[in-house]
N, C-alpha and C positions, 0 to 999 in steps of 0.2 A: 325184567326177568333174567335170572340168572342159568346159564346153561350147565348142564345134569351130565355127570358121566360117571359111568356105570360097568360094572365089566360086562354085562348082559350088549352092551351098546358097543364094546371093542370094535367092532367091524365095521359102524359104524359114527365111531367119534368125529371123525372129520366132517363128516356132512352135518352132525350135530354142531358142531361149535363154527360152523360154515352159516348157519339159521341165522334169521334175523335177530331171534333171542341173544345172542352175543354181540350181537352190530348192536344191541341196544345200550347197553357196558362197554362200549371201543372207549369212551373221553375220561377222563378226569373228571369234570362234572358231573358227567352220569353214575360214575363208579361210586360217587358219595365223597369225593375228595374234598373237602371244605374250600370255600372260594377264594378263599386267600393260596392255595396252591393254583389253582387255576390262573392267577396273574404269574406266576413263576415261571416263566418260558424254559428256562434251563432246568427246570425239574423234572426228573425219569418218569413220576407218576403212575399209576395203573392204566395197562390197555382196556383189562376186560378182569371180571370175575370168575372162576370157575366155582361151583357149587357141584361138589364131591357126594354122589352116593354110595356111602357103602354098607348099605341092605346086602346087595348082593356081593360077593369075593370081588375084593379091587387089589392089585396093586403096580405101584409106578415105578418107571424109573429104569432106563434102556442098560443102563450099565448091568442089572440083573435080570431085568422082567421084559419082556415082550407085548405084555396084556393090553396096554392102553399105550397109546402117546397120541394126548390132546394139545399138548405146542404144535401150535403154526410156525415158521421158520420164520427165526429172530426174535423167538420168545423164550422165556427164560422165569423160573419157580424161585426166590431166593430164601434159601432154608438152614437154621440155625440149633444145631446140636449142642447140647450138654451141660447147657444153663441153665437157670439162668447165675451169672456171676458180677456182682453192681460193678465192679472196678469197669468190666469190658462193654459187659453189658448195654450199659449206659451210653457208652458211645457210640454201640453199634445203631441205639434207638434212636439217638439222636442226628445221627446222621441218613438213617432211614425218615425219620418227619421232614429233617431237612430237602430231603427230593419227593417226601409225601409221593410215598412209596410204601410198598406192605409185605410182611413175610410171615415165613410160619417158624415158630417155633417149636422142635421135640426138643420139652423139658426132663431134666432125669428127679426122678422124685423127691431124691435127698437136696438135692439142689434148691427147688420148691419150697420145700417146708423152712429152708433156711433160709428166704429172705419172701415171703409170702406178700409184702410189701411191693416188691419189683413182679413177682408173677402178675399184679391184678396192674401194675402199670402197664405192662405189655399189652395185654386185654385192651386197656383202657385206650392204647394207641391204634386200636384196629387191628393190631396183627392176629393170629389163627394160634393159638396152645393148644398142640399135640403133646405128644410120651416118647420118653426113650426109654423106660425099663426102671425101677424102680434106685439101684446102685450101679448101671450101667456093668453088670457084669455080661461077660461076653454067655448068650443063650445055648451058644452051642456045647457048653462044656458041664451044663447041670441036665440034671435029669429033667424030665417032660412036667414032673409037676413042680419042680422045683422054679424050673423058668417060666411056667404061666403064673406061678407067685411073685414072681420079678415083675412080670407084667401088668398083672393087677394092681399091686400094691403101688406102681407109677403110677398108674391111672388115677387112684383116687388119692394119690399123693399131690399130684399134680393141681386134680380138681380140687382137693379139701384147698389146698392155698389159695387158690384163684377164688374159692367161693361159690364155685358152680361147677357144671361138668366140662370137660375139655371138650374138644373135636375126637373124633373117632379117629385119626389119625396116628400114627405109629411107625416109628424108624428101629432098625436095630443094630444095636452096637457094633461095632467092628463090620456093619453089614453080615453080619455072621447069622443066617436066617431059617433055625432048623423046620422041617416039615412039620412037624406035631403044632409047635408054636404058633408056626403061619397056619393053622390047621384052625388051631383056638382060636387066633383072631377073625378068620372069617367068622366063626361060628358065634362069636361076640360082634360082628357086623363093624370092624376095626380095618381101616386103609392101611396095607402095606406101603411104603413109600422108600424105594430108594434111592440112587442117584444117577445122573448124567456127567456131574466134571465137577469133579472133586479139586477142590481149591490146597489142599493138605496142609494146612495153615498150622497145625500142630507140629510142620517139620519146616515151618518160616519163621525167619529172625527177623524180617519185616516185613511191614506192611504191600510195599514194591514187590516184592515174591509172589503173595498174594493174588495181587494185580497180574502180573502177570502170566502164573498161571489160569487163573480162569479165561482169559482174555484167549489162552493158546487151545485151549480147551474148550474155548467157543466154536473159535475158528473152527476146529476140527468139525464138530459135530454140528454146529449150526444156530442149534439151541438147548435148553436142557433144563434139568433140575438142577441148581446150585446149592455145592455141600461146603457148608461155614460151621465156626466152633464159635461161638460167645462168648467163650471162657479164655478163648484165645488172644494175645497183645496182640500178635501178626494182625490178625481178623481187626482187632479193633482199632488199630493202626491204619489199616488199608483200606475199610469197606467205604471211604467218602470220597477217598480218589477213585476207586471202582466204579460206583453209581457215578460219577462222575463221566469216564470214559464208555457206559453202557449207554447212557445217553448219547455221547458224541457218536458213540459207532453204532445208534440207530437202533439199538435193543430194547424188550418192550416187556416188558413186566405183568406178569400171570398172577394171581394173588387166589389161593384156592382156600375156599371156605366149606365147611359142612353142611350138610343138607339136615343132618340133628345132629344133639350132641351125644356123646356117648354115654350106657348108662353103666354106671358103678356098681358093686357089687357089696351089698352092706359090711360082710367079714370084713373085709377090706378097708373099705371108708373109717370104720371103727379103729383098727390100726392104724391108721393113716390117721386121724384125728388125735391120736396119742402123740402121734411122731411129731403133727405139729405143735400140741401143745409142750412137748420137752423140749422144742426147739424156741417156743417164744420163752418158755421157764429160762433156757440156759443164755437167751441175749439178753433179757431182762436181768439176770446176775452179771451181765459183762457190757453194760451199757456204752461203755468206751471201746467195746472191740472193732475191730476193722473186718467185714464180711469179705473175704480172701481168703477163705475155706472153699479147694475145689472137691472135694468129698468128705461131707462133712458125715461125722461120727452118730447114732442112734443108737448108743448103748446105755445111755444114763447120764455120761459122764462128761467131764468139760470135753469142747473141742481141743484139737492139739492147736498148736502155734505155725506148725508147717500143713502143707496141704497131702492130701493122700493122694494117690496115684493107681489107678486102677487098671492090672493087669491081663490080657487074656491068660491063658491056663497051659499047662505043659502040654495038655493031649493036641494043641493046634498049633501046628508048624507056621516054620517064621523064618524071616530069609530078610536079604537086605535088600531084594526086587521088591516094587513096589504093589507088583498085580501078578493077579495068578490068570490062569483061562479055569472059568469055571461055567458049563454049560451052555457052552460058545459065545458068553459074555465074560468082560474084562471086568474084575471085581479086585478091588483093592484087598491083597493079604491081611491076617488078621493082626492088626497092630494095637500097641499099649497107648493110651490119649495121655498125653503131656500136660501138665501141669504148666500154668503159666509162669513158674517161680524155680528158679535152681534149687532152688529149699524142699524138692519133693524129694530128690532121692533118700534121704535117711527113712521118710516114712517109708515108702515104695518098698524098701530094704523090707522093714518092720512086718510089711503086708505076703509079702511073698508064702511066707510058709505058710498063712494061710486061706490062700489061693491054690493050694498043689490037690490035682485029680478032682473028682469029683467028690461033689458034696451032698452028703446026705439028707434026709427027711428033716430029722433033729439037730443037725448042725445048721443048717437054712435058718431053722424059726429058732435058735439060739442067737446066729449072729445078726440076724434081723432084729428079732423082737426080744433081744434080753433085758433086764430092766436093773 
């Protein structure tokens, strides 16, 4: 049996995940690990499963939320934003089977549809597909219906690739987390999730950075939820020495699953079934291309050759400190996600102007859904 947590239960999680229900999921074997890890000694593996309610308002993650913390000390959530992308991807998966080991992924929707291949191998490997928002545009900077259209349309962006529905699970970009939003998502029965010790691998040139921030960032806090990019070289460079050293320094691996999965919303999935299908039209005319598009385009029209680069917006200040104090939690300022290629700035340039202020009704479902 897998142990239930709930924001109903915050008060008391710990004596939930204390139950013998979770001593039943402590091994590898029990966890469903295939028994060829089981002979791996040196492999991190899963302590235990968490199986995620969120019927009622959930969300995690100390750095913003206070509502729950079901880590035991020296456990640890390993969780991967803004993929999926094959170049990094791939190695981050392959080095997670290798310690047969399990994570969750918040995929961004354009991401999804554009390699729909890699979404249902994740799956396939046991890990957990969550959302990051449709174009990873930061929520705070559009209006209330504009950003519950970001969110849906990830959703079933997300799902139409995979083939089925995600997890109910949800991260948001720049951690940028407006009330109305989080408002929707409870009322769509969707997990807030955000983080303990940010790895910031978007501002590492290698792999070792990586490493050694989370490692200091362990220290600090204990345990946590682990924030990784997929799209990121640093990340995919470093995540095998990591699991590496999380093993040697005694760290135990949380692996949180849904209790259902989430349900879609037809407007949407219909949309979204478009986007995939102009995404297999446009690989199918480019059979030779190389998937290294980190935002790719859903206008009609070829992708570009460099990757796009997606901004937060003028109205949210930005500073070269890394954290702000917000609500007596340290939250990461809102920052622009990097491109894993020097080749983004020219687009990035391109994109600018039209990312300035907010955006309206018909400018949304233009640059969304133009055809």
């Amino acid at each position: 049996m897998r142990s239930i947590v709930s924001a109903a239960a915050c008060l008391i999680a710990a004596a939930v995940l204390a139950a013998p229900a979770a001593a039943e999921r402590s091994t590898d074997a029990d966890a469903g690990v295939p028994p060829s890890c089981a002979e791996r000694p040196n492999a991190l593996g899963i302590s235990r499963v968490v199986e995620v309610d969120t019927s009622i308002p959930t969300r995690f993650g100390n750095m913003q939320y206070k509502d729950i913390d079901f880590l035991n000390p020296g456990e640890v959530v390993l969780t991967f934003d803004d993929g999926p992308l094959r170049k990094y991807s791939l190695e981050v998966l392959n080095a997670l089977e290798a310690h047969c080991t399990k994570a969750t992924f918040f995929m961004v929707g354009r991401m999804a549809v554009n390699d729909p291949a890699l979404v249902q191998e994740i799956d396939r490997r046991g890990h957990t597909v969550g959302t990051h928002t449709w174009s990873h545009r930061n929520l705070g900077s559009l209006n209330a219906e504009s950003a519950e259209k970001e969110v849906e349309l990830g959703v079933s962006a997300v799902s139409a690739a995979l083939g089925k529905p995600v997890a109910p699970f949800f991260r948001f970009p720049y951690l940028s987390a407006p009330g109305s939003v989080t408002d929707h998502l409870h009322e769509r029965h969707v997990g807030v999730f955000s983080i303990d010790v940010d790895s910031i691998d978007y501002r590492a040139k290698s792999g070792d950075t990586v490493v050694d921030r989370i490692l200091k960032g362990l220290k600090r806090q204990g345990k946590g939820i682990l924030l990784f990019h997929d799209i990121q070289r640093s990340t995919a460079g470093g995540i095998s020495e990591l699991l590496d050293r999380l093993k040697a320094e005694g760290y135990k691996v949380v692996h949180i699953v849904p209790k259902a999965p989430i349900k879609t919303l037809p407007e949407y999935d219909e949309l979204a079934a478009k986007e995939l299908a102009r995404s297999a039209k446009s690989a199918a005319a480019r059979p030779l291309a190389k998937r290294s598009i980190v935002w790719p385009i859903s206008n009609g029209q070829d992708v570009p050759a460099e990757p796009l680069v997606i901004k937060p917006l003028r109205s949210h200040k930005t500073s070269t400190s890394e954290t702000d104090e917000v609500a007596g939690a340290t939250v990461p300022k809102v920052r622009p996600t990097t491109a894993p290629s020097s080749e983004a700035a020219p687009a990035a340039e391109r994109q600018t102007s039209q990312n300035e202020g907010a955006e309206s009704e018909s400018d949304w479902a233009e640059r969304i859904f133009a055809n």
